[in-house]
Each structure stands twice: as structure tokens, then as C-alpha cells.
N, C-alpha and C positions, 0 to 999 in steps of 0.2 A: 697512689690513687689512680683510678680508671677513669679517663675522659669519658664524659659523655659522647655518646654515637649522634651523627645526625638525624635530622628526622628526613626519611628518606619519602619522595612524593610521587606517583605518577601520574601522568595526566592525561586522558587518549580523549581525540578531539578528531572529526572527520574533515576533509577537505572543506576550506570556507567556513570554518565553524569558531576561528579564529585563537586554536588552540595557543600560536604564535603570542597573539596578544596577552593570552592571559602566563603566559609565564613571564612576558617583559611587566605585567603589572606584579608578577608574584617576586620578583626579584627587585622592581622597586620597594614594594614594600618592607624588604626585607633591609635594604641598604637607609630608609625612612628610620629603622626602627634597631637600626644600628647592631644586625647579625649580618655575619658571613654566609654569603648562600653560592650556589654554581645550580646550573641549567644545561641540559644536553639534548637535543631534537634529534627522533631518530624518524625518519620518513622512511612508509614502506607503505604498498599497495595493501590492503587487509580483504575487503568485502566488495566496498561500494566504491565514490571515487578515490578512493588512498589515503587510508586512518594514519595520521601522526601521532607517537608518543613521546612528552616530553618528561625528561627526568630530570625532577628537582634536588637537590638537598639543601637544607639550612639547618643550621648548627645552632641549638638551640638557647647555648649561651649567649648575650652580647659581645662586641668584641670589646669591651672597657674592662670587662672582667677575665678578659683573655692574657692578660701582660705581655702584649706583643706578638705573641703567639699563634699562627696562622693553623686554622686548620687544615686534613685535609679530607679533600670528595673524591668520591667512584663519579666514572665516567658514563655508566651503565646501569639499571638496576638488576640487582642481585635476586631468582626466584625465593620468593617467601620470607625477605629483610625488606619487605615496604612494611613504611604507615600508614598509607592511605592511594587508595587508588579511586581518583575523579574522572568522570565516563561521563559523555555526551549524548551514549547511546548504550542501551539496554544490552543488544548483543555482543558488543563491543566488549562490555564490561566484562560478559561470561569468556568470552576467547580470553581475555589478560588472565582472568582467575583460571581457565584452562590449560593458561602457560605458568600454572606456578609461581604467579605472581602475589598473590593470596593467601595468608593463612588465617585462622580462627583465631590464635592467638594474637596476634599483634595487628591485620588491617584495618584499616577503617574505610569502609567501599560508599562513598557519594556518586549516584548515576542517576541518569534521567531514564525516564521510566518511556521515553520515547523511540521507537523501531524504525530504521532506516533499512526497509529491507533489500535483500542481498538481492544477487542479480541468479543464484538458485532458487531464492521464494518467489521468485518472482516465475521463474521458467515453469514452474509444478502447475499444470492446468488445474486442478484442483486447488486445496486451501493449503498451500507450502507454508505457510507461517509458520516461524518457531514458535511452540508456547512458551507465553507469555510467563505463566506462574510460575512452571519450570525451570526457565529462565532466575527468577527471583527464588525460586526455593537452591537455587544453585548460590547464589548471594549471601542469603542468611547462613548455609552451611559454612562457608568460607570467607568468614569476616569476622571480628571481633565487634563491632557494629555496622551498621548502613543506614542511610542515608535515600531512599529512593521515588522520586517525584518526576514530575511531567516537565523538563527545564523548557522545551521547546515552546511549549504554551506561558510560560513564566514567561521566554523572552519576547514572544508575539506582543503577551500582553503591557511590556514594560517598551516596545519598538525598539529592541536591541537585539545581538548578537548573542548565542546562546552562551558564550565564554563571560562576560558579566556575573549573568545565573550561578555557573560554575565557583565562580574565587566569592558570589556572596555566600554560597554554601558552604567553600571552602572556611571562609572567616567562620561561620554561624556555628561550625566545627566543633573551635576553639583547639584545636591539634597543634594550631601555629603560634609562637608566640607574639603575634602580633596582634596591636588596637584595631578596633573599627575603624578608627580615624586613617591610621596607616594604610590600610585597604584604599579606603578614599579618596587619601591623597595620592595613592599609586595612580589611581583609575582619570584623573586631573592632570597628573603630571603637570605641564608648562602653564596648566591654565588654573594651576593652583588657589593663583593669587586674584586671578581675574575670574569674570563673568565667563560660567562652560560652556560648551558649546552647547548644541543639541545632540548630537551625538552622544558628548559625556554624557549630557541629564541622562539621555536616553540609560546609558549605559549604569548610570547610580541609581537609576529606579529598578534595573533587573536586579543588580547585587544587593537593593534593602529587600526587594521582595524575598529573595532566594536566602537572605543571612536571618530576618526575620524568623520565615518559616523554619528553618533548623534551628535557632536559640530555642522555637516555642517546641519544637520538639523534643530539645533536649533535658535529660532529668527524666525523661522518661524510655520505656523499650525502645532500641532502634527501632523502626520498622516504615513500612510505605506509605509517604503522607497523604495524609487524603486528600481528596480534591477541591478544594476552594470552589463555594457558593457560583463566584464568577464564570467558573470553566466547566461548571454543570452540563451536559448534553441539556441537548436541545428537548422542550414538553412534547411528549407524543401528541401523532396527528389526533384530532377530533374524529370522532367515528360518529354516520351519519345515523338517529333513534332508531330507526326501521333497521339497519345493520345489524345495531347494538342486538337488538328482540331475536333477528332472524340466526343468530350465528352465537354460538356458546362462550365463556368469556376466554378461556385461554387459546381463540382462534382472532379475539379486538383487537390487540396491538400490533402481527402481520398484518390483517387484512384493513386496517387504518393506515397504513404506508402502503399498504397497494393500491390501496383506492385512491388515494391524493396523490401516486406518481402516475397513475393509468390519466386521472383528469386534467393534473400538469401536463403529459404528455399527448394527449389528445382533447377528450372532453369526455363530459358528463357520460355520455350515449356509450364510450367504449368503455368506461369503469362500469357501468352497469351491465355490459356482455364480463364482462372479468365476474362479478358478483353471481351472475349466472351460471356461469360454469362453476365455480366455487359451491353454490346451492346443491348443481348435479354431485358432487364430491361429495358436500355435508348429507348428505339423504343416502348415499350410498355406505357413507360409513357409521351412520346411525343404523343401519340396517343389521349390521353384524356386531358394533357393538353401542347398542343404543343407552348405555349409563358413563361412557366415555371414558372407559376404562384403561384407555393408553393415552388418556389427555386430547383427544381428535388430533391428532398429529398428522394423519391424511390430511386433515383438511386444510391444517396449521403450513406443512412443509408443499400444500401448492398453492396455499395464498403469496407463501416467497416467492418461488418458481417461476411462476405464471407469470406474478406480475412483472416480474422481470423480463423473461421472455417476452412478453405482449408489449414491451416497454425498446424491444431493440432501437439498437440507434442505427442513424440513419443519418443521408446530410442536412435533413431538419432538423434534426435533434440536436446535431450539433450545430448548426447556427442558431437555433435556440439559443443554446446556453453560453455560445460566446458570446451573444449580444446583449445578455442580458448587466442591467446595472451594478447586482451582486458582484458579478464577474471581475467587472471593472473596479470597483473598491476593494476586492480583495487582492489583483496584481498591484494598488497603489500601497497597500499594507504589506503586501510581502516587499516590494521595492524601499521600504520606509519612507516613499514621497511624499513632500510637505505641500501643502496649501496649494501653494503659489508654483509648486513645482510641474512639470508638462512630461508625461509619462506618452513614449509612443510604443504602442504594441501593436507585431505584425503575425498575422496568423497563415501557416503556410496549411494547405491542400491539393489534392493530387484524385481526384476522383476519376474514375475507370469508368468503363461500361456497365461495368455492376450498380454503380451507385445512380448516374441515369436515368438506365432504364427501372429500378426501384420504383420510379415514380410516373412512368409510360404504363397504358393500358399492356392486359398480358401479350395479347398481338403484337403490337407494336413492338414490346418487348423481345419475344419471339426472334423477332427478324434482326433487331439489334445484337443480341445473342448471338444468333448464326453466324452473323457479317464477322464478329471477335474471334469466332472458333477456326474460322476461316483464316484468318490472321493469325492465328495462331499455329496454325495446320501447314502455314507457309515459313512457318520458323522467327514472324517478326514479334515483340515483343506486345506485351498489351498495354493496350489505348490508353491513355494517361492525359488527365489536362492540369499540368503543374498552375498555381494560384497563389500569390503573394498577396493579402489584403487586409491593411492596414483597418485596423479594428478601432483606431483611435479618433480616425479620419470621419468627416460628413460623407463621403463618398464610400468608403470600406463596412462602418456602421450600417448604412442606407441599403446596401448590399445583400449585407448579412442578416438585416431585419424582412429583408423584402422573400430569402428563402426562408425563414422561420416563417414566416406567413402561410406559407403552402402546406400545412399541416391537413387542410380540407384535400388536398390532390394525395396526399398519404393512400386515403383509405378506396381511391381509383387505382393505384399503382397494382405492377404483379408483385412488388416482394410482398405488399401485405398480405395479399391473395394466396401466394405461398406459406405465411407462414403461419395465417391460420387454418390452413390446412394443415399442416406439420402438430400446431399444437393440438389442434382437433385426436389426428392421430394418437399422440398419449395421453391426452384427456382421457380417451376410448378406452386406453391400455389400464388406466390409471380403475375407472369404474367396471373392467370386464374383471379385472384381478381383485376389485372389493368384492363382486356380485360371485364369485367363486366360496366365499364363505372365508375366506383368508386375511384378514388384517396386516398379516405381514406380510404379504404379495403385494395388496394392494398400495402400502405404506413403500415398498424398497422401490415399486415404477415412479411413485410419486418423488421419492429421492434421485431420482437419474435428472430431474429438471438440472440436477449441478452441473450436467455436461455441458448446459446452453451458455456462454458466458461471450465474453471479446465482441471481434467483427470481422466482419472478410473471411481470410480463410481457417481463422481460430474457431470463429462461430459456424462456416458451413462444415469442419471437421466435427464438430461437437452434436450437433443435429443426424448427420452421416451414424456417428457412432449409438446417439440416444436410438433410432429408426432400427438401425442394425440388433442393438439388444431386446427391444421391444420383439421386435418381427422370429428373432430367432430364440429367444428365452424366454419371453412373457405368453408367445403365442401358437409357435412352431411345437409340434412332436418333440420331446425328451426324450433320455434315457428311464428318468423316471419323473411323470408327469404332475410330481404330486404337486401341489401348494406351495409346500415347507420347501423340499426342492428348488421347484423356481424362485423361491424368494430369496434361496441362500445363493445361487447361480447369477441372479442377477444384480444381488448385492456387493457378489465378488468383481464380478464384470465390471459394474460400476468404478469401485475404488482400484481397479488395474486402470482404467479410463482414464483416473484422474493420477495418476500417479506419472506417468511421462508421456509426452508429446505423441514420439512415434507412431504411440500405438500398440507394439510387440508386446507388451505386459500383456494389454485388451486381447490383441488375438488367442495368446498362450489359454486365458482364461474362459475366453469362446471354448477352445477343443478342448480343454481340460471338462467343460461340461455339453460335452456333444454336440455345439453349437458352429457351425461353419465360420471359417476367420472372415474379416471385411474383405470385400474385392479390392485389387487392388485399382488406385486411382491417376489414371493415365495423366502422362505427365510431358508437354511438349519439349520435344529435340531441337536445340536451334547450333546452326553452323553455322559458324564466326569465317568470313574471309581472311587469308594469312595478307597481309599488306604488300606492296612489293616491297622486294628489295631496292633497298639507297649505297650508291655506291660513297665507300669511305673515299679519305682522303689520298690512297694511297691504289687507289683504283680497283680494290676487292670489294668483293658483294656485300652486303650484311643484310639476313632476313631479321626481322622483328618476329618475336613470340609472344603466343599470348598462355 
């Protein structure tokens, strides 16, 4: 007769996520409940900080019914001989099943439906995210079932470590032969017998939440569980009656979060220039097509835009928001600090000439500018005023509330001056391309708002570029002037834009539609002095390199 095969496990867990732990708990419980199991940790860099995958196997006889008899384990997993492969993180999960780890037949895939993204989604000026669905339709093909939920908000909500989550879904399973209780006591260990700590508790309320939710799952289709009452997104903002009347309804739900981040971020007085412009957009795009026959989508995609733009940060903005209370109860929850415990957080900054003068009349401004260029023209680096300040502190707090106060001096400064002139500009571009008779003109300048995004020099490259395509595709002589043309020219433009930093994509697609590439943007020379030479010990020269 043929021994049964182990049941073979893998587990991929990102750095700090305490993949470590949950296999020493998966291996006590296997020794609890009296099988032979082995463990193997393979560390490597993967994505993000450096995904470890641990391989398990337990053998799914007891050893009492083994007659002495030892089995044996692979040191490795084998592609396409797992049972189950448990993921910490969504993407994670797809690279394992991309390495043949996976089959339809035999795995069982429990992942959290949470994205730790790469350090590529992140680089893509535009929306680099992998999707999401794709991701999961990549799952359901290559699994015998799954398993897939949000572990990360399970652990928040349970104040543990997301490896808990992990072994209570793995228990919730049922793939292992092991009790609930076995689970349990693994997760106890020494403190089996006695009062647990906080930690454990912490740590037994993620694994009943996470083994709960998979029991009530199972018996029925695998598939992605839904989201619990408690982790609901947040009720959309309140939109103000006179809004609600003036603006059609699939334009409420944007323009209710632009109106209440325009008034968080400033007040009343500047949500109401945001709703204004908005007005000029809506009356423009009733104009062509007055039954709203593509949903108002002009109006929809620059109530996002806008408000965002109109919304740029700034070092208000951000002492704003580090000052604020939320702030602070949210580093004591991500930290798991208790009560009585004394969390110190320091926040470091480094503000330029740019950031400044933001908030100097444009004159003044002016001349602050010159003085940096000039500085720069001499090779030395620019102005910088490095800032360690304690956020925790009566003096760092007192600090940081006393610049969030100056939200009144915002709207004296030149960047604001600048930059509603800038939006003014595609406002202009946005209703000259409606009043052309063209919806989808009008609709693809309103889409280039995606270029405006970051700060410093992400955000005045993104402005540079929206100006540049406005000026030379929405406005300037074509090849062919029509409508239809420009909207396809500037739609290409766009998504070249957002597609890599450089730039090169964007220019290629400038001259591929007659449009002149960006100038290029002068970039200061600075000479390094060679140090002198230090003579050795032995009375020869030696120069330093840099």
C-alpha cells in the first residue's frame, strides 16, 4: 500500500509581517496534535521590502498510527505539488501562482485582498496599479478553491499582526488536520496555562475573526468575502440643497468631495470659486449636449481635477494635517500603543526657497527667486532649511499649529497667484474645446487634470506638460484641425504623459501628431573640488575620487 503524501503548504509573508511567527505557531500545532511536520524559510527580495516564503509540510497521519515509522519531507516546494498557498498580499499571491506554484487541481489559495505596491506602481506618474480584478480572476483560474479577504483591516481591527489572520484562516480551512483548540494553544504557547498576555489576546481575536469568516464561508462557492458591516468605506460627504438643484445627479458624489476638501483646505469663500468654475463647465457642456447623453462627464472628471488641483499642498497643508488629533490616534493604532503607553513622533522637513516664498507677496517673491538662481548659476546647491520637530512635544505641536494657522496668508502668497492662473488656463482650454461643438475635445482637456498630481518638481513637471499640450494640441494649427483629431492627439499625448517620467513617450507623441517636443529644461553644472592629496605612510601621494 502507498503512504500517504504530505500535505504540502506554502506561506509568502512580506518583511515584518511576521511570516516567521506563523510557521513556529504552525509547527507547534502540529507537534499539540501529535503529526510530524518540517518547516523551511526561503528569504529573497521579491517586490517591496523582501517577501519570505515559508515551506511547510505535515504529514497528515498521527505519529501513533505510524509504528515508529518517521516520515520523510522535501526541503523545497515542488511547482504544482502544493495544497495550499497563504499570501499576505494580493500581488504576491499572483507572482507564486506565476511561478507554477498553483494548479486548478489540487491548490487551495487563501490571500488577502490587500496591495502593497511595488516600487514600479509606484514610479508610473499616472495610475500604475495592477488591477485589481485581474489579479483575482488570475486566482480563481488557478486554484481548486480560494479563499480571498482584506487580512490587513482583519488585523488592524483585531490590534495584531497580520500572521494571526493568516493560521485563523488557515485553521477556518479545514486542509490541516488539526483542532481549533490546537491552533490556540500553539498561538499561547508558555502562557498556555496562565493569564495571556495582550499581545496573545491581541493575537486570538485576529485568528477567531479570520477562522470564523472562512468556516461561514465554507460549504459554499469559494469566492471573495465580502466586506464586513464594520470596514464599510466611509458615508459620502453631504452636498449642500442649492448644489444638489444646481448640478445633475451623476456630477453629487464628486463634486461633494470637492466641495468639503476645497472647505477643509481653505474655506467656504474658495469652495465656492471651485463651484463656480464648475457652473462655467456645466452650462458649457449642456450646451452640446443638453439630455446628458454621456453622463456630464466634463463636468464629473473636473469636479475630480480641479478640486484637487485647487487643493495642492503646500507647508500648510501639511502642518495641517500633521497636527491634527486623527493624526495622532492613528500613529498610536498603527504602533499598537496602549493607554498608559507615551508614543514620541518626530517629523522631519527640509523646505527650499520654493516653499517660502509660496507664501511672500509675488514681488517679494520675485527677488527671493533671483537670489536661488543666482546660487545656482554659481554651482552651489539649493537653499534648504533641514527641521527635526517633534510632533509629540508642547513646543513641536505649538509649532506646527501656529503654521497651519496661516491658511489666511495662502491666498496673499505667489504660488496661489500662480496657480490659479495656470488653472484658469485649462479651465479656458477645457470650455474653448466644449464651445467648438465637440464633446470629446472638450471631455479629453478635461482628462489631462491627471497630469497635476505630487509636489515640487513631480507637480511643476506635470503643469509644464498639461500647458505644453493644451498650447500645442488643443490650441496651436494641426495637421488636421478637426475636433475628432485633436481629441484623439491629445488623448494619446496624455496617456504617453502618464506612462513614464522622462517624458520621451510624451515628446515621441507631440511629433507623431505635428505638435513641437517640450523645450528642453536647463539644468545647473556644479564642480566638485578634487580634495588634496594625503600622503600615505610610506611617503606616496594618494588623491581621493569622487
Amino acid at each position: 500500500m502507498s503512504s500517504p503524501r504530505p500535505i504540502a503548504l506554502l506561506v509568502c509573508a512580506l518583511g515584518g509581517e511576521g511570516g516567521g511567527v506563523l510557521t513556529e505557531w504552525l509547527m507547534a500545532a502540529a507537534r499539540l496534535a501529535g503529526h510530524a511536520a518540517q518547516s523551511t524559510s526561503i528569504p529573497g527580495v521579491a517586490q517591496r521590502t523582501g517577501a519570505t516564503t515559508y515551506y511547510i509540510e505535515v504529514f497528515p497521519l498521527p505519529n501513533a498510527e505510524l509504528g515508529g515509522r518517521k516520515p520523510v519531507f522535501s526541503l523545497s516546494p515542488v511547482p504544482g505539488a502544493l495544497d495550499a498557498i497563504v499570501s499576505s498580499e494580493l500581488l504576491e499571491t499572483v507572482r507564486q501562482i506565476g511561478n507554477g506554484m498553483s494548479t486548478p487541481e489540487r491548490t487551495l489559495v487563501i490571500s488577502s485582498a490587500a496591495r502593497s505596491l511595488t516600487t514600479a506602481e509606484r514610479m508610473v506618474p499616472g495610475d500604475g496599479r495592477a488591477d485589481a480584478q485581474r489579479l483575482l480572476d488570475v486566482i480563481k483560474a488557478f486554484s481548486r478553491a480560494h479563499q480571498v479577504f482584506d487580512m490587513s483591516d482583519m488585523a488592524r481591527e483585531a490590534g495584531t499582526i497580520v500572521s494571526a489572520v493568516m493560521l485563523g484562516a488557515l485553521a477556518g480551512s479545514g486542509l490541516l488536520p488539526f483542532t481549533r483548540e490546537h491552533h490556540e494553544r500553539a498561538i499561547r504557547g508558555s502562557e498556555d496555562t496562565g493569564q495571556p498576555s495582550r499581545a496573545t489576546q491581541a493575537s486570538l481575536r485576529g485568528f477567531a475573526l479570520a477562522f470564523d469568516a472562512v468556516c461561514q464561508a465554507r460549504g459554499q462557492a469559494s469566492q471573495q468575502l465580502p466586506d464586513r458591516p464594520d470596514a464599510a468605506p466611509a458615508p459620502p460627504q453631504r452636498l449642500p440643497d442649492a448644489l444638489r438643484d444646481a448640478f445633475p445627479p451623476p456630477v453629487h458624489d464628486m463634486l461633494a468631495l470637492g466641495h468639503a476638501r476645497l472647505v477643509d483646505y481653505q474655506d467656504a469663500a474658495y469652495a465656492d470659486v471651485y463651484v463656480k468654475r464648475l457652473l462655467q463647465v456645466l452650462q458649457a457642456e449642456q450646451a452640446i449636449d443638453p439630455q446628458g447623453a454621456h453622463g456630464w462627464h466634463i463636468t464629473r472628471e473636473m469636479a475630480r481635477w480641479l478640486a484637487l488641483w485647487m487643493a495642492f499642498d503646500d507647508i500648510v497643508r501639511v502642518a495641517d494635517l500633521k497636527s491634527r488629533a486623527s493624526r495622532a490616534q492613528r500613529v498610536r493604532r498603527e504602533v499598537k500603543a496602549g493607554e498608559a503607553d507615551i508614543v514620541k513622533v518626530y517629523d522631519y522637513f527640509k523646505p527650499g526657497i520654493p516653499e517660502f516664498a509660496a507664501l511672500l507677496p509675488p514681488a517679494l517673491a520675485a527677488r527671493i527667486h533671483a537670489w536661488e538662481r543666482r546660487r545656482l548659476a554659481a554651482g552651489k546647491t539649493p537653499w534648504a532649511l533641514p527641521l527635526k520637530v517633534g510632533s509629540h512635544s508642547v513646543l513641536g505641536m505649538a509649532s506646527l499649529c501656529l503654521l497651519a494657522s496661516l491658511r489666511w496668508l495662502r491666498r496673499r502668497g505667489s504660488r496661489f497667484a500662480k496657480e490659479q492662473a495656470l488653472m484658469q488656463r485649462w479651465l479656458d482650454a477645457v470650455l474653448a474645446g466644449t464651445a467648438q461643438s465637440s464633446w470629446q475635445l472638450g471631455h479629453e482637456i478635461a482628462l489631462c487634470g491627471r497630469l497635476i498630481k505630487g509636489y515640487g518638481a513631480t507637480s511643476e513637471r506635470g503643469k509644464r506638460n498639461l500647458l505644453h499640450v493644451i498650447e500645442h494640441l488643443a490650441l496651436a494649427p494641426l495637421p488636421d484641425p478637426s475636433p475628432q483629431a485633436r481629441a484623439a492627439a491629445i488623448a494619446a499625448a496624455r496617456e504617453a504623459a502618464l506612462q513614464e517620467e522622462s517624458g520621451s513617450a510624451l515628446d515621441a507623441a507631440l511629433k507623431q501628431h505635428g505638435a513641437p517636443p517640450r523645450p528642453v529644461v536647463a539644468q545647473p553644472i556644479r564642480w566638485m573640488k578634487r580634495p588634496p592629496s594625503t600622503p600615505s605612510a610610506n611617503g606616496q601621494q594618494h588623491a581621493h575620487s569622487r
